[in-house]
Residue frames as qw, qx, qy, qz and C-alpha x, y, z in Angstrom:
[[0.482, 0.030, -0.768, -0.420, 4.14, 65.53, -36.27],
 [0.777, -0.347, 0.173, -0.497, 1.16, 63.67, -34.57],
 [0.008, -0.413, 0.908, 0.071, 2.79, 60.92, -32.95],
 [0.576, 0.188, 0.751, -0.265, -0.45, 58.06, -32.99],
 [0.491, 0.455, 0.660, 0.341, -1.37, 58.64, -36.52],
 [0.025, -0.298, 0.290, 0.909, 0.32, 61.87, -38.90],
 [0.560, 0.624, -0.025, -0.545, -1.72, 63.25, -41.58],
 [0.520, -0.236, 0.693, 0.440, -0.68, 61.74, -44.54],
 [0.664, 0.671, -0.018, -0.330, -0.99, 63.44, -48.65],
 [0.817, 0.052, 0.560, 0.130, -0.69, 61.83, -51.30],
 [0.476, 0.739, -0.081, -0.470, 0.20, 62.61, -54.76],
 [0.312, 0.415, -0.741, -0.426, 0.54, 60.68, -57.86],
 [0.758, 0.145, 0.426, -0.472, -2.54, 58.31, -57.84],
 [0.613, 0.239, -0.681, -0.321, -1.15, 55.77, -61.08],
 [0.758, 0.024, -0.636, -0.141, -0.70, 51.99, -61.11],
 [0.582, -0.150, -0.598, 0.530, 1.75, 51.89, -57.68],
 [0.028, 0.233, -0.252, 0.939, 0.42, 55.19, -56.19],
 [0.585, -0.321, -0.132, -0.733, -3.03, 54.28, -55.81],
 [0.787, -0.151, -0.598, -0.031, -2.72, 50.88, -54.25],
 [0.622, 0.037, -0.498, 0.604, -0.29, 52.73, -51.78],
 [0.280, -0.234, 0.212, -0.907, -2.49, 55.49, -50.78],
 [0.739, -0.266, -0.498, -0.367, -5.26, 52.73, -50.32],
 [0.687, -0.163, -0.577, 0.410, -2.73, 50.50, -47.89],
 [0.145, 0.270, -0.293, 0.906, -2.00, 53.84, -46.30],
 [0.445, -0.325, 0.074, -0.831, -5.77, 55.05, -45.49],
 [0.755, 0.092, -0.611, -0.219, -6.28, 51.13, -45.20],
 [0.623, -0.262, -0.665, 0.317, -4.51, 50.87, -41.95],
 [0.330, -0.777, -0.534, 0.042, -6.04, 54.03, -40.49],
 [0.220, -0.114, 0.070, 0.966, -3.66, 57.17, -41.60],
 [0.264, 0.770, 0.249, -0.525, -5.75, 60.23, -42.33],
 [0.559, 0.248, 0.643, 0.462, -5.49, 60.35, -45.84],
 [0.095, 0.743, -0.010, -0.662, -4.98, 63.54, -47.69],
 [0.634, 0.177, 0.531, 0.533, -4.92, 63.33, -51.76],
 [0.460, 0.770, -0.036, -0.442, -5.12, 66.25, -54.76],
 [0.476, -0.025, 0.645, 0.597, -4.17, 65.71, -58.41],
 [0.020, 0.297, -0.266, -0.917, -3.61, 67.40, -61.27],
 [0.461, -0.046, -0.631, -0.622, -6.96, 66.29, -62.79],
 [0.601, -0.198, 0.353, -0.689, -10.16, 65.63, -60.60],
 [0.789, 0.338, -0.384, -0.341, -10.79, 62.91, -62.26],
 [0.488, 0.340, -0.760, 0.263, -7.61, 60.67, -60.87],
 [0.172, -0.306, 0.564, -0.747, -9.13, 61.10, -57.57],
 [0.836, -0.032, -0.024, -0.547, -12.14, 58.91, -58.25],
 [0.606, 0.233, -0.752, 0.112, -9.76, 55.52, -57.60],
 [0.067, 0.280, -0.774, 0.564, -10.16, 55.84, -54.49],
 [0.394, -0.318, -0.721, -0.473, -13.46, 55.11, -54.34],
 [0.630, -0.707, -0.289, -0.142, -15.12, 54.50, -50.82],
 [0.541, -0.250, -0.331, 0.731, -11.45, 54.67, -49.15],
 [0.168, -0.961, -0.144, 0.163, -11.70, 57.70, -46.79],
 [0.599, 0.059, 0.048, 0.797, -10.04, 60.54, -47.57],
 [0.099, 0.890, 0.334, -0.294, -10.19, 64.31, -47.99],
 [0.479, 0.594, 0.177, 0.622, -9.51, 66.28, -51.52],
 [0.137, -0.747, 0.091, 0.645, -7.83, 69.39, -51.57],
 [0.513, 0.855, 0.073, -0.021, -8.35, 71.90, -54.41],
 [0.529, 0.778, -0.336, 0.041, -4.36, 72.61, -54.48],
 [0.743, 0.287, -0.494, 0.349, -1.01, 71.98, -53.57],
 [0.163, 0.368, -0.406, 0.820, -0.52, 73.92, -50.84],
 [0.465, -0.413, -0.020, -0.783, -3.34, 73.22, -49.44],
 [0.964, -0.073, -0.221, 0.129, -2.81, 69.37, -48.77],
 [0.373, 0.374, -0.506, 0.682, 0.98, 70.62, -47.55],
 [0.108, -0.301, 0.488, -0.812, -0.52, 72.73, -44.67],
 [0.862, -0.235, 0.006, -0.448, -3.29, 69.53, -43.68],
 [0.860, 0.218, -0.445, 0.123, -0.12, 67.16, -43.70],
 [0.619, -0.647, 0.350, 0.276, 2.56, 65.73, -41.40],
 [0.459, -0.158, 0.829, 0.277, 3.73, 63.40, -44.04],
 [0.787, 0.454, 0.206, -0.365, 3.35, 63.60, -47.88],
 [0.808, 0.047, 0.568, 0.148, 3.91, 61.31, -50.63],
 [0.396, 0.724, -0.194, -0.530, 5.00, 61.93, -53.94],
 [0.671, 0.131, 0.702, 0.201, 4.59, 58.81, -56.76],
 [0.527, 0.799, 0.131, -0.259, 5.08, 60.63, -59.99],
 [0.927, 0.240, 0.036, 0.286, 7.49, 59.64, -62.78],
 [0.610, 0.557, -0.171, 0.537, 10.18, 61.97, -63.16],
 [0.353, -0.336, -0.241, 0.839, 12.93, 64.04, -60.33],
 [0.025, -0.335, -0.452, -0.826, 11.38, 67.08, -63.08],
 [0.480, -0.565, -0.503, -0.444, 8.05, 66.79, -61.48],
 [0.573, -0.521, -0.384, 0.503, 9.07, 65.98, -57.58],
 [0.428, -0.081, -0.080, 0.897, 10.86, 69.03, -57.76],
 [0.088, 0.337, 0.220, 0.911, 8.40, 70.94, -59.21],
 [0.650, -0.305, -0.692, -0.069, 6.19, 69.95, -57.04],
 [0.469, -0.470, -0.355, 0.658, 8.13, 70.35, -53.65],
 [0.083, 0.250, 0.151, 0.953, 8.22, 74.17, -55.08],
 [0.508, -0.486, -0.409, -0.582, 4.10, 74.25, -54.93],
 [0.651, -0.347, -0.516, 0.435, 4.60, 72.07, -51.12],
 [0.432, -0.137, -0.381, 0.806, 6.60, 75.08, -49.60],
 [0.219, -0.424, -0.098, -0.873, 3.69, 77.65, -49.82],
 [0.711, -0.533, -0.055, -0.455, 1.70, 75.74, -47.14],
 [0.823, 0.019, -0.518, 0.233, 4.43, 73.51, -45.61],
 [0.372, -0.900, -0.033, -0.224, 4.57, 73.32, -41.91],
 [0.017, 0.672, -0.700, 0.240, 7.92, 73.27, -40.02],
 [0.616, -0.116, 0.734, -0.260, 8.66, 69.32, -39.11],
 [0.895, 0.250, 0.143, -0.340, 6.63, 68.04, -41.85],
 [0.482, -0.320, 0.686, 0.442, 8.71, 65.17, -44.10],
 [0.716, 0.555, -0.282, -0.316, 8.26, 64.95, -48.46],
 [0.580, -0.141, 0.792, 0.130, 8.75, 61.47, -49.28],
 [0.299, 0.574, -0.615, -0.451, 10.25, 61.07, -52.87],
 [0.782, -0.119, 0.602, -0.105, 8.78, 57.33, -53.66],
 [0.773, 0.597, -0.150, -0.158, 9.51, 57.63, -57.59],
 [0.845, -0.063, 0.114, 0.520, 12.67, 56.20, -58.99],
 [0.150, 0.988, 0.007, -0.019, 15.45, 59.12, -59.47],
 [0.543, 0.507, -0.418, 0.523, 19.02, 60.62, -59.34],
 [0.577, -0.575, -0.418, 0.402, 20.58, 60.48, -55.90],
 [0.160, 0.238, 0.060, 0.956, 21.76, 64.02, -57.05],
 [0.157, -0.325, -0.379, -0.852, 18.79, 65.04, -56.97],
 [0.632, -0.468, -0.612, -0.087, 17.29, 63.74, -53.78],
 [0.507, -0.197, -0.130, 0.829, 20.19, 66.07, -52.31],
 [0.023, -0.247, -0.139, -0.959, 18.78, 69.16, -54.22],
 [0.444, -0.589, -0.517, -0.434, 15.23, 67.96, -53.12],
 [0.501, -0.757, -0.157, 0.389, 16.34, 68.53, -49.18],
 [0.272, 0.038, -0.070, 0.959, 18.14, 71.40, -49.77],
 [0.167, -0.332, -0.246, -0.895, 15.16, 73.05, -51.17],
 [0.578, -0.557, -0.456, -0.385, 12.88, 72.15, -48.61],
 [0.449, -0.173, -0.362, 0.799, 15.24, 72.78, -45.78],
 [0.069, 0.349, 0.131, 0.925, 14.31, 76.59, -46.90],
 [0.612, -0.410, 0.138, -0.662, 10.69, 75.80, -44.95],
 [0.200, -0.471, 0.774, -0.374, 12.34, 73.57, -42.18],
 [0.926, 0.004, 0.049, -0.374, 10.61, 70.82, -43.74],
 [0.492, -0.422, 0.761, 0.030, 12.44, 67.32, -43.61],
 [0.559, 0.549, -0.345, -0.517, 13.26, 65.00, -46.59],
 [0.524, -0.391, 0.744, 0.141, 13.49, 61.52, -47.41],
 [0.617, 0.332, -0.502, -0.507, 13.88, 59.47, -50.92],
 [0.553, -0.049, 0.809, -0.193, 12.13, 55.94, -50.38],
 [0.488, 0.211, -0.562, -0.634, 11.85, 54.78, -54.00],
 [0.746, -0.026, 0.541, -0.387, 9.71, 51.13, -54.13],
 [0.251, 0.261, -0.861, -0.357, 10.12, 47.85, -55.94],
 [0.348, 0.218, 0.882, -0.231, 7.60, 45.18, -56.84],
 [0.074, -0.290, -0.741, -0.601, 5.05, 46.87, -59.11],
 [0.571, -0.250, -0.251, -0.740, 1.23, 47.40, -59.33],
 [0.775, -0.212, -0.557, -0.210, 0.76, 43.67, -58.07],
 [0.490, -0.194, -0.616, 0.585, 3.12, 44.00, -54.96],
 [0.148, -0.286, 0.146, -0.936, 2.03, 47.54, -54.58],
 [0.792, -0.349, -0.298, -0.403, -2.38, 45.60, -54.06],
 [0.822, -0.278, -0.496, -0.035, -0.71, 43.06, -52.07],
 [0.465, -0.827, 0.284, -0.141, 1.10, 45.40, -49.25],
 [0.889, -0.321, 0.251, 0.209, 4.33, 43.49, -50.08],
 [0.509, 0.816, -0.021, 0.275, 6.65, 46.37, -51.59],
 [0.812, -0.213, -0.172, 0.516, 10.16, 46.78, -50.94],
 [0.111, -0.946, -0.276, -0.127, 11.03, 50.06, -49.58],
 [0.781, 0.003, -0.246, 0.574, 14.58, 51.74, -49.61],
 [0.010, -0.984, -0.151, -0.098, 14.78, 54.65, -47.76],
 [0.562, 0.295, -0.157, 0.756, 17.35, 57.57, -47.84],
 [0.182, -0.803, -0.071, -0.563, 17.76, 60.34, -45.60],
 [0.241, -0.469, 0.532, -0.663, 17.87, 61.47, -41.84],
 [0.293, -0.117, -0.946, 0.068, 17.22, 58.07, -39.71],
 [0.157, 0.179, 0.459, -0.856, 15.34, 59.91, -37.02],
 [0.611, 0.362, 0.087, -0.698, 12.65, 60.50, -39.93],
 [0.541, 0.041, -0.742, -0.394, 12.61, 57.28, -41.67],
 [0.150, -0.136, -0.905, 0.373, 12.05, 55.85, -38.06],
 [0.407, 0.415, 0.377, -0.721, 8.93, 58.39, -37.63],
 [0.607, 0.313, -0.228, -0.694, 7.65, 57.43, -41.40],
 [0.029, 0.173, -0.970, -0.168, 8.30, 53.96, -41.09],
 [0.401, 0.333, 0.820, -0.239, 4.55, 52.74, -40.04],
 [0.459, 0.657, -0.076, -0.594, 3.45, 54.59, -42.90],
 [0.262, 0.525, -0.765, -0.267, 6.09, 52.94, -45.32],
 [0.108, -0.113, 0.987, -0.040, 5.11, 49.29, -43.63],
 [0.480, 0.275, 0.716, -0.427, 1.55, 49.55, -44.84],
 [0.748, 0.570, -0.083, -0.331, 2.48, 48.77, -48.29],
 [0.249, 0.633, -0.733, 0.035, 5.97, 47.12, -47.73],
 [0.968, -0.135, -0.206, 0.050, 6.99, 43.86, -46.90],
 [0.818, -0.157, -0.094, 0.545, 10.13, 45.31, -46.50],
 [0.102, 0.975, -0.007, 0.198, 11.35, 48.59, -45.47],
 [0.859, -0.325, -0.127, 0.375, 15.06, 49.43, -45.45],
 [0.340, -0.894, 0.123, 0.264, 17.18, 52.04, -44.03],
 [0.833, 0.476, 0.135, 0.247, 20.31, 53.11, -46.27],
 [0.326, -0.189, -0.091, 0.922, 22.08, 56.09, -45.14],
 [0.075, -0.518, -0.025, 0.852, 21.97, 59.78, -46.01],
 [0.449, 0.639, 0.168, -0.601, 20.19, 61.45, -48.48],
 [0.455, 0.597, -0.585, -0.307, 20.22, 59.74, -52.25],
 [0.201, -0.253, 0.944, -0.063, 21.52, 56.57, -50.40],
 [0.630, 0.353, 0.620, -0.306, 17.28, 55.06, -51.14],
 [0.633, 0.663, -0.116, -0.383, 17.55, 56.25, -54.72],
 [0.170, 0.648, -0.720, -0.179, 21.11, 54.42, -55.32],
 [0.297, -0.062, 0.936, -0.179, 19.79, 51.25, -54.11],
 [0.663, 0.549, 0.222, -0.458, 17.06, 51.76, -56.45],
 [0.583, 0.721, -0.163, -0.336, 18.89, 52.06, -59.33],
 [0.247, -0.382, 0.890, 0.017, 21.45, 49.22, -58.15],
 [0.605, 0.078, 0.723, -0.324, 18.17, 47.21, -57.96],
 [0.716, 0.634, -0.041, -0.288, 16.61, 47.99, -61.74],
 [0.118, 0.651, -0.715, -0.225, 20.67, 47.28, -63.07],
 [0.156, -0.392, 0.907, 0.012, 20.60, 44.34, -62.08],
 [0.650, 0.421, 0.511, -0.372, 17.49, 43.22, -62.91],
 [0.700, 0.641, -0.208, -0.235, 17.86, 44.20, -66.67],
 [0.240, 0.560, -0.791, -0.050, 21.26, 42.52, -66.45],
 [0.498, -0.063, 0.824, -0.263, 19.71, 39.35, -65.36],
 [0.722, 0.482, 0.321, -0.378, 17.27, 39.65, -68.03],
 [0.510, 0.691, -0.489, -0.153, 19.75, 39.88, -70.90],
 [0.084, -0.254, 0.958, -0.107, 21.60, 36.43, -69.30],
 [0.642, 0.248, 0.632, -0.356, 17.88, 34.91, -69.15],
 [0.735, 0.571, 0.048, -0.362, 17.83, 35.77, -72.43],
 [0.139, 0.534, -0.807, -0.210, 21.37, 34.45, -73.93],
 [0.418, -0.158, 0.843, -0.300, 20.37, 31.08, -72.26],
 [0.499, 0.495, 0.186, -0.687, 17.43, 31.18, -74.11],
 [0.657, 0.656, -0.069, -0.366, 19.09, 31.25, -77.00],
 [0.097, -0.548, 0.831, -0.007, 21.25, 28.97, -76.52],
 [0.490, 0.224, 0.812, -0.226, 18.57, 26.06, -75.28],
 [0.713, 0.541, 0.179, -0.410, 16.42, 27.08, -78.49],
 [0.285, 0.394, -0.854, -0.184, 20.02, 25.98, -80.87],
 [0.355, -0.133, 0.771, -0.512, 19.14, 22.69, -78.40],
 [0.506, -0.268, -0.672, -0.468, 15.59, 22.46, -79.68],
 [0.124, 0.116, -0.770, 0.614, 14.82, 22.54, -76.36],
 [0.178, -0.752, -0.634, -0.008, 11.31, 22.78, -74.61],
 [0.263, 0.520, -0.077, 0.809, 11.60, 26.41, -73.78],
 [0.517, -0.527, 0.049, -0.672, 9.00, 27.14, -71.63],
 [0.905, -0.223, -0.331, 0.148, 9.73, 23.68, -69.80],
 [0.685, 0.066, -0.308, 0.657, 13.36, 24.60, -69.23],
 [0.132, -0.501, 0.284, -0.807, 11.97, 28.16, -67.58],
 [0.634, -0.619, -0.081, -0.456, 9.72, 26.85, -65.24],
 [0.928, -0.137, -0.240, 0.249, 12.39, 24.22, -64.33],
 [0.372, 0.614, -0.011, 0.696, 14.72, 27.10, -64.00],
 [0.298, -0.595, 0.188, -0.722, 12.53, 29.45, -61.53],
 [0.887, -0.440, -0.064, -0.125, 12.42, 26.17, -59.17],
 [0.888, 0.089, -0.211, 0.399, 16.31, 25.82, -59.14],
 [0.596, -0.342, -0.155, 0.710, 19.30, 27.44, -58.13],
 [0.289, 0.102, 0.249, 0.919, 18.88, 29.87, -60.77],
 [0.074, -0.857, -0.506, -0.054, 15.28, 31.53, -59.54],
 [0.168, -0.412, -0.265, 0.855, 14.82, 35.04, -59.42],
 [0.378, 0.596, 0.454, -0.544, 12.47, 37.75, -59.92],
 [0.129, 0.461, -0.477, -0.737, 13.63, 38.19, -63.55],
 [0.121, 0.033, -0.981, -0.148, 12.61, 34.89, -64.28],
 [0.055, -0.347, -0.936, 0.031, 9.28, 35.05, -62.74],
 [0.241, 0.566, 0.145, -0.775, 8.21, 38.24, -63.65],
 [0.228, -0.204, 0.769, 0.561, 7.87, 36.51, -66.67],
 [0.354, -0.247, -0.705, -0.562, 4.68, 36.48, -68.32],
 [0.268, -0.448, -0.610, 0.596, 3.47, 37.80, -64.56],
 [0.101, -0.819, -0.227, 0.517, 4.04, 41.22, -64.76],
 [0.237, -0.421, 0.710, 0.512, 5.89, 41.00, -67.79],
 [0.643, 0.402, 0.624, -0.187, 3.36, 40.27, -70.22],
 [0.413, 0.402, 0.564, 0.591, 2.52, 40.85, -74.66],
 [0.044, -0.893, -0.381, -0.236, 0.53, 44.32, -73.48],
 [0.312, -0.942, 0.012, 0.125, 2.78, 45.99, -71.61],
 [0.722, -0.124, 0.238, 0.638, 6.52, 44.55, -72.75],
 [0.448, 0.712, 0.198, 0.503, 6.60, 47.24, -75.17],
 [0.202, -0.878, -0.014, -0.434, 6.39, 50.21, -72.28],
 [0.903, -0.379, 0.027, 0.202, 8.57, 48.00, -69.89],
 [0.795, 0.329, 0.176, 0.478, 11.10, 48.30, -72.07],
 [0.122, 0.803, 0.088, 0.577, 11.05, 51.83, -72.35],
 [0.355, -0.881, 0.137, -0.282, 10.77, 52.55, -69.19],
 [0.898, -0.283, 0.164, 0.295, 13.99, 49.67, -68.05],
 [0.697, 0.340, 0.194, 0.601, 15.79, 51.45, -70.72],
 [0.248, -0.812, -0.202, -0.489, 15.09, 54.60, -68.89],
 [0.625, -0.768, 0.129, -0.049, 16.32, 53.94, -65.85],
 [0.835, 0.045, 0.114, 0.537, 19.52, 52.52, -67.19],
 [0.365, 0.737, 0.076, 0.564, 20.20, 56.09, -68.29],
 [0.385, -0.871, 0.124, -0.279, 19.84, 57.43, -64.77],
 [0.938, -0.290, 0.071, 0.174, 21.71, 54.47, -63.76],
 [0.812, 0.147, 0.056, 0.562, 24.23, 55.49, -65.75],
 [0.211, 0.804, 0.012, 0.555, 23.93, 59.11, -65.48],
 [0.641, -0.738, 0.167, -0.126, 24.25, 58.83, -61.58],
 [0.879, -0.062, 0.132, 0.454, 27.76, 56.58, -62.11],
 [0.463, 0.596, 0.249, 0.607, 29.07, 59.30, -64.06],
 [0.316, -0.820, 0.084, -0.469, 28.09, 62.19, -61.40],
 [0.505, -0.810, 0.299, 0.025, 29.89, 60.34, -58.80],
 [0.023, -0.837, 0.544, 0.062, 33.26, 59.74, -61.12],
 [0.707, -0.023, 0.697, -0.116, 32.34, 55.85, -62.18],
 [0.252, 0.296, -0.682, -0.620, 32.52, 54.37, -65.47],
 [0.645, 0.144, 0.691, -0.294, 29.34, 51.69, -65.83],
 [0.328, 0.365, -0.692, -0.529, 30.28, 51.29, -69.70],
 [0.141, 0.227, -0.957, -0.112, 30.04, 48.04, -69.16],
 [0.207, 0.399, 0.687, -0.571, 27.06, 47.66, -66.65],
 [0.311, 0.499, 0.170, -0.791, 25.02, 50.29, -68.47],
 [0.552, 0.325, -0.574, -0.511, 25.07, 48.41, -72.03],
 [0.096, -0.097, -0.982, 0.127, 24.32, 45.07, -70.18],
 [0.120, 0.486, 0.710, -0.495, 21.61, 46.01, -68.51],
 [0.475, 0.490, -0.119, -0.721, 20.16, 47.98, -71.96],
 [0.341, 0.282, -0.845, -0.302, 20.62, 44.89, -73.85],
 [0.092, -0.376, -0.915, 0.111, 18.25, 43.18, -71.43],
 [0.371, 0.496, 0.478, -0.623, 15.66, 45.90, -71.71],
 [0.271, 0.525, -0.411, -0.694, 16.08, 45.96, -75.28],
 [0.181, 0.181, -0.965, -0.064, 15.67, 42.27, -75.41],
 [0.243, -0.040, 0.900, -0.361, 12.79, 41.68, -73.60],
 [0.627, 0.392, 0.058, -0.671, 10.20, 41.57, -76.12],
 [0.609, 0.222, -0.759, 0.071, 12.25, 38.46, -77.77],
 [0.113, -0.212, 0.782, -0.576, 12.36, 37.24, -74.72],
 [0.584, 0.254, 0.410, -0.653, 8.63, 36.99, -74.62],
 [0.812, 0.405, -0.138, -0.398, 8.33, 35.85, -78.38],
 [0.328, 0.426, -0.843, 0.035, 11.21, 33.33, -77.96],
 [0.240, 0.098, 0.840, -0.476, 9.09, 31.76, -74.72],
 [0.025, -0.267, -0.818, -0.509, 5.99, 32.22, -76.92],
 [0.073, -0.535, -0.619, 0.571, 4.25, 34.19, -74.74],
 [0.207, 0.670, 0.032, -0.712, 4.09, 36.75, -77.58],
 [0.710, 0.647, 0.162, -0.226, 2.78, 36.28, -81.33],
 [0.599, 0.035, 0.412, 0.686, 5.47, 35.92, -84.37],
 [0.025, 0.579, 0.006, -0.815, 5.67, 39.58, -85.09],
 [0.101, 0.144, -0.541, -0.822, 5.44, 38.61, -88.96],
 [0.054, -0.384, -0.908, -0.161, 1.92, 37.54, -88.24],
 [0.024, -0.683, -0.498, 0.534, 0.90, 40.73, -86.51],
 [0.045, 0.496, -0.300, -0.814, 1.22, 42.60, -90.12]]
């Protein structure tokens, strides 16, 4: 790997991928990108970079590539396409959210061409993603999070070492738990204060200034909004699955955990129409 400034591809150009290939080329990485559709590539606009017609081809121009794309399904299939042009040394950084299983199979299989592996899922969104102030958990060999850190710190605000492979994904999916299980307490409260007659929206804002702040609470009607709650949902209710499927693989019960923390992704659309942030549903018919 160049030590003053690796190559660096990209792949998976969405909401939190593109902002992070930006920060990347932004503080003066070579920038490598391809995607499955020419087309995705036009986000980048004026940031420098250089396309590559495939996969393999961006592998063997890299030190360091990225991979922001939704599912372990895809990484994998992916890292497959990687090993035709991957050089010995290089590292595949796993930023989606996954199984820590699977962050294990992903270094095995890239072991095969003596490439190096690390899972560094991210938290914060689209909006932290613009504002270089994402939280970054990496797993893997220290040695190589310490070489990918300046990469990692020109979209983080925080970047933090965990252990061994999987160890970046588990802290992921610690993080989402608890989130939704915050949300489903934001929401009881709720209903509680609305028995009350309370102000509602008073008694949040008065809330996110008190003891009881946190990001559940002020992702509210942030990032959290009437357009997107729907797909939130989905996807919170999504990761609870992994959450729970990953308990389960290492010989945990999260019964308990795993139906909290669905009950606050399942919830947050109330949530929204209980704060008023969203229409009375029997008006939208």
């Amino acid at each position: 790997m160049t030590a003053a400034r690796p190559a660096v591809g990209f792949i998976g150009l969405g909401d939190q991928g593109l902002p992070m290939a930006t920060a990347i080329a932004g503080v003066g990485f070579p920038l490598h990108a391809w995607a499955r559709r020419a087309g995705s590539l036009d986000g980048l606009g004026e940031v420098p970079h250089q396309r590559h017609a495939t996969v393999g081809e961006l592998a063997a121009a890299c030190d360091i590539v990225c991979l922001c794309v939704p599912t372990d399904d895809d990484v994998l299939r992916l890292a497959g396409r990687l090993l035709e042009g991957l050089r010995p040394g290089t590292v595949v950084v796993n930023h989606g959210t996954g199984l820590p299983g699977n962050a294990v199979r992903l270094a095995a299989l890239c072991a095969t061409g003596d490439a190096e592996v690390l899972d560094a899922p991210v938290s914060g969104g689209r909006p932290a993603a613009r504002e270089r102030r994402l939280t970054t958990m990496v797993g893997g060999a220290r040695s190589v999070a310490e070489r990918c850190a300046p990469v990692f710190r020109s979209f983080s605000r925080h970047v933090v070492y965990l252990g061994q492979a999987g160890a970046g994904q588990t802290a992921k999916l610690f993080n989402n738990a608890l989130l939704m299980m915050n949300q489903a307490a934001i929401g009881e409260i709720v209903e509680l204060a609305a028995e009350l007659k309370l102000d509602l929206g008073r008694l949040v804002e008065v809330l996110k200034l008190g003891s009881a702040a946190s990001a559940a609470l002020s992702l509210l009607n942030t990032m959290v909004r009437p357009d997107n709650v729907e797909h939130l949902a989905g996807v919170e209710a999504l990761d609870m699955e992994l959450f729970d499927q990953a308990m389960r693989g290492a010989g945990i019960d999260s019964t308990a955990v795993t139906e909290r923390g669905l009950a606050g992704a399942r919830g947050l659309a109330q949530l929204l129409h209980r704060l008023e942030y969203l229409p009375d549903r029997k008006e939208q018919h």
